[in-house]
N, C-alpha and C positions, 0 to 999 in steps of 0.2 A: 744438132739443133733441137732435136726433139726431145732432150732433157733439159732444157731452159725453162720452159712454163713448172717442171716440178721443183728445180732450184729455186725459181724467183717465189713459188709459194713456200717452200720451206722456210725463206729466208724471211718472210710476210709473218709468217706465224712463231716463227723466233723471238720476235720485235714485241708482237702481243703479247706472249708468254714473258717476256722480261717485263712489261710493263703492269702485268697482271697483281692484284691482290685480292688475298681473299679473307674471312673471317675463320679463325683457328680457335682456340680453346676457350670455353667459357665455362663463368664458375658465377655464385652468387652466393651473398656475404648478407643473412644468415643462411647457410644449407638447408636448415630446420627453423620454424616457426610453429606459434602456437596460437589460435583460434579461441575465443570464447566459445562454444558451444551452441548457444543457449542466446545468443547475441550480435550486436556488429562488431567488427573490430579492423581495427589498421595497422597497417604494415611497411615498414619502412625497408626498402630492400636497394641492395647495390650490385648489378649485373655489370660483370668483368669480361669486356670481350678480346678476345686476343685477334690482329689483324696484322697481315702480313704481306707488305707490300715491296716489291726491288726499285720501286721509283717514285721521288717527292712528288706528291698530290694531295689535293683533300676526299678527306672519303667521310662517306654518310653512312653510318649504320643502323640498321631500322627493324623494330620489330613490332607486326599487327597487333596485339596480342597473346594472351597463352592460355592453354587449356586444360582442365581438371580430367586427373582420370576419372572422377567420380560424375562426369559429363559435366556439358558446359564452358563456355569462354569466361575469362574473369579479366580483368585489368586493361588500360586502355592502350594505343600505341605508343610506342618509346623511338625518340630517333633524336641521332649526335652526329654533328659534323666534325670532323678534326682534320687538319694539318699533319699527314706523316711524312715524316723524313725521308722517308723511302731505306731500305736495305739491310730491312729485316720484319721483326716482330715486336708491335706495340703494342698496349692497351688500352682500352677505352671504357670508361666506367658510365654506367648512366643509371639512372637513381629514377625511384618509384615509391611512391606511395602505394601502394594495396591493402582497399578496401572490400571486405569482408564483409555481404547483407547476411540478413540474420537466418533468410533461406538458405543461401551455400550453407553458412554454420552451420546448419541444422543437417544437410547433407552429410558434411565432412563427418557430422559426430554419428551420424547413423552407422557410416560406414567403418569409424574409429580413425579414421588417416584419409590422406590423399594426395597427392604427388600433383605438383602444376610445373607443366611444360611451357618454355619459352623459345623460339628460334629465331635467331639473328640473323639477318640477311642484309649484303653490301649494295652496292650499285650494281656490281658485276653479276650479281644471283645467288653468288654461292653462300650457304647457311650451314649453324650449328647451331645444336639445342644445348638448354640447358633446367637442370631440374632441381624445384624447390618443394620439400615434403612438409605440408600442414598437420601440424600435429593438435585434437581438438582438445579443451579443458572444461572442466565441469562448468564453472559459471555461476557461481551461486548456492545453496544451500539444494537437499534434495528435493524435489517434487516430484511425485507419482502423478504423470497426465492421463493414462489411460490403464486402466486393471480390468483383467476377465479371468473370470473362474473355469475350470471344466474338467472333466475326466479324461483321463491318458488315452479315450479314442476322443477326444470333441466335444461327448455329448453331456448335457445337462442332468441327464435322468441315466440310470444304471438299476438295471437286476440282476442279480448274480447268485452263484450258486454256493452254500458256505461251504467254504475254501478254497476258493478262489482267490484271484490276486487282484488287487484295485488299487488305484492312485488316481488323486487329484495333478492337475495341475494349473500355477497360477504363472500370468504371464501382462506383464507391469512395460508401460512407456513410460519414463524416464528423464526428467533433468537435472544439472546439477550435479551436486557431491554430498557422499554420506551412507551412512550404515542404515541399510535394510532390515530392520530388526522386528521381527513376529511371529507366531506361533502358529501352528496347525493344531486343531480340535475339531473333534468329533463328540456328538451328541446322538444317545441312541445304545439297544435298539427299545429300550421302556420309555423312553421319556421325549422324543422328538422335537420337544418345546425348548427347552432347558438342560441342564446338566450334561456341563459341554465338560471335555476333560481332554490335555494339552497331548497329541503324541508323536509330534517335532516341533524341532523353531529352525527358524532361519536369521542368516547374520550373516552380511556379508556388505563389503566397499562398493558402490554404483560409481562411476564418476560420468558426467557429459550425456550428451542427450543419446539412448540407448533402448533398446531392446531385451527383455531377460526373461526368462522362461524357468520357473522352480519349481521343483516335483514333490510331492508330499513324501511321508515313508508311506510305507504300504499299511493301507485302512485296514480295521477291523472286521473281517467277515466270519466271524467264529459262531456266530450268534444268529436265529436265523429274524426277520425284523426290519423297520424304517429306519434308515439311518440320517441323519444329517451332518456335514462336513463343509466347514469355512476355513480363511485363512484371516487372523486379526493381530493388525500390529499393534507393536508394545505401545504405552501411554503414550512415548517419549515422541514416535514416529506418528501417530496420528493427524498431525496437522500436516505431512506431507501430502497426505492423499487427498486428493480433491475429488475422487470418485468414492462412493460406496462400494466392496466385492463380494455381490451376491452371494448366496448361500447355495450348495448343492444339496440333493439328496440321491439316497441306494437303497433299493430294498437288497437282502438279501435272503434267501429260500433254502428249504432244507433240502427240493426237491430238487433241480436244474431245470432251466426253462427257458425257452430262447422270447424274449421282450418283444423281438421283433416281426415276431410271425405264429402266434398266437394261434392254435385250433377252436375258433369260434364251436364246432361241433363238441368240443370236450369242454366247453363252459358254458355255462348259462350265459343267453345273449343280455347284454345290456343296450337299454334303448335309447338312441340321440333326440334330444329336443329341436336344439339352432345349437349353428346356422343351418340353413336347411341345403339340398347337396347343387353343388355347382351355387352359391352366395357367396359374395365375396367376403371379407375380411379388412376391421383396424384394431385400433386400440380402443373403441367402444363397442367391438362387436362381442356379445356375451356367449359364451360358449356353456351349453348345461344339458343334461342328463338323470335320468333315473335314479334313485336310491336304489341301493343293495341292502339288501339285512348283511349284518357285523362288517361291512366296511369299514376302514378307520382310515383309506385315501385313496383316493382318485387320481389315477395317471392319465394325463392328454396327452395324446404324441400326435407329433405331425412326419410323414411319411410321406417319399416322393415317389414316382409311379411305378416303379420295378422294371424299367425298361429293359427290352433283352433277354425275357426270359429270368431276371433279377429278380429276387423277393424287395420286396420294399425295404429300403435304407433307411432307419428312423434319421429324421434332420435334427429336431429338437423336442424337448417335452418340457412338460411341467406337471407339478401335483398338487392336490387339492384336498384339504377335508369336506370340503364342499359340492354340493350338486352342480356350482358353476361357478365359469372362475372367466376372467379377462386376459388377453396376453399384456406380458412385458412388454417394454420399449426394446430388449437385450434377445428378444424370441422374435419381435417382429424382424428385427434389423436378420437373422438367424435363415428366417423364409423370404425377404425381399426378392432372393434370387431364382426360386424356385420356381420352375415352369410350371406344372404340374404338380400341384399338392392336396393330399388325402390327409383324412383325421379322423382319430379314433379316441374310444378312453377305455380303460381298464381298471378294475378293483380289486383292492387287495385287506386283509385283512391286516391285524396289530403283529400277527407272524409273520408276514411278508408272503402269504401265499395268494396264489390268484382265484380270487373269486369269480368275476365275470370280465365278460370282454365286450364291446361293442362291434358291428360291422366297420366298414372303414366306406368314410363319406367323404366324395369330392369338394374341393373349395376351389374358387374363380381368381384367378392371381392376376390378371391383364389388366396392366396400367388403365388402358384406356376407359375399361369397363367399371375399375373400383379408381378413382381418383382421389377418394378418402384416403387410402392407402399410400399415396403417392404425399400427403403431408406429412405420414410418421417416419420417413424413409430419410 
């Protein structure tokens, strides 16, 4: 008798299991799809659930839901009742519209693709997933939405030693379809102003809203001198850009010289005017300094505190024929983040040798204290 209560449960749970179905293979009709970019777009899709039941009922199959690898939920619930025969495996198709905002777009193309997950789930619990890959497209002709110029370590300003290696680099946000086409020139080291001369291009397919990073060839340092280096595209591509791409400059030296840490005792000092030290800083704050005899430009560099035992890490510079000069909107955005920032300037003559150097003088970076600053940000 005291095998009775486990027969009459085996035989409980037999009964269940015969009457049990659950949701088996699913697949969706297209596999692949394609995204404007740059846009909204819709999508018409047919998810094929396979469900398998040993006994006539109706079964509800129901899905919340689905989710982007590229984060995020997209598309609303899906649910179908059907009438199965019972005593095998059916299908059950259930149809969707999917709508694409022009944020997800933007995602997907950042990323180049993205994969959306959907799982199926019956009355009874059991679920299967199933996966649809968004494939982005360009969406319209090229446009360049974001361009910044800079040298292969970040920075804006470069001293170097002739013979050295140097390279720009340009690094372009992106919509759209179409050839990238434009030259690398360089001007210098006689002429700083003018008489630029071509010594790469680029040419190359963008498609979809993207990310792209181009490396110049390797600059001229033979010569010792100011140099200036831009990147300008052909006639044809001009009206893509809706940003201006600043110009850089390099000196280069016959001697080697480290930029960054300067022996004020082996130059004549040069003396700061304003700001004066711990003042804060905008884009109307004027920065100026003493004339040098035979100077032919003036380097400001902005430097962060050397913590650690660290010599100071230049952040960004700029240069000047002038006794003073204002920052960029592209220099401020450069220091926004900086805790702790010091400034100097330095002179060099038409050879690129360094004539004088300044001390380095504190600046006041706390929001709260300069809220001027807090408008150009």
């Amino acid at each position: 008798m005291r095998f009775l209560p486990t027969l009459i449960l085996s035989f409980v749970l037999s009964l269940l299991c015969g009457l049990a179905h659950a949701a088996g293979p699913v697949s969706v009709n297209p596999p692949t799809a394609r995204v404007n970019g740059s846009g909204e777009s819709a999508i018409t899709l047919n998810w094929r659930v396979g469900v398998i039941s040993r006994a006539a009922r109706a079964i509800t199959v129901t899905s919340p839901g689905a989710q982007l690898s590229t984060g995020g939920a997209i598309g609303g619930p899906l649910r179908r009742t059907v009438q199965h025969p019972g005593g095998g495996l059916i299908f059950v198709t259930l149809s969707e519209r999917l709508v694409v905002d022009r944020t997800t777009a933007a995602r997907i193309a950042q990323a180049g693709n993205a994969v959306l997950t959907r799982s199926f789930t019956d009355f009874n619990g059991t679920s299967a997933p199933a996966t649809l890959r968004l494939q982005a497209t360009s969406g319209g002709p090229l446009a360049v939405r974001f361009a910044d110029l800079a040298f292969d370590d970040d920075s804006l300003f470069r001293v170097v030693p002739s013979g050295s290696q140097l390279a720009a680099r340009l690094e372009l946000t992106t919509n759209g379809r179409g050839i990238l086409d434009g030259a690398w020139e360089v001007a210098g080291p006689s002429d700083v102003a003018g008489d630029f001369r071509v010594v790469g291009r680029v040419r190359q397919v963008l498609a979809g809203a993207r990310r792209a990073t181009f490396e110049s060839p390797p600059l001229p340092v033979d010569r010792p001198g100011i140099y200036r280096v831009r990147f300008v595209p052909s006639p044809g591509q001009r009206g893509s850009f809706t940003l201006s791409v600043p110009d850089l400059r390099y000196t280069v030296t016959a001697v080697p010289i480290e930029p960054q840490t300067p022996d004020p005792a082996s130059k004549p000092m040069l003396n700061l005017s304003a700001p004066q030290p711990g003042a804060g800083f905008s884009a109307a704050t004027v920065f100026s300094w003493q004339s040098v005899p035979n100077a032919s430009l003036y380097r400001l560099e902005f430097l962060d505190s050397g913590a650690g035992g660290l010599a100071p890490k230049q952040i960004a510079a700029l240069d000047t024929s002038e006794r003073s000069t204002r920052l960029k909107d592209f220099t401020l955005d450069r220091l926004r983040q900086v805790r702790v920032l010091r400034w100097r300037v330095a002179a060099f003559d038409s050879a690129g040798n360094l004539l004088a150097v300044s001390s380095v003088r504190g600046l006041n970076t706390t929001p709260s204290q300069q809220p001027v600053l807090q408008l150009r940000q």
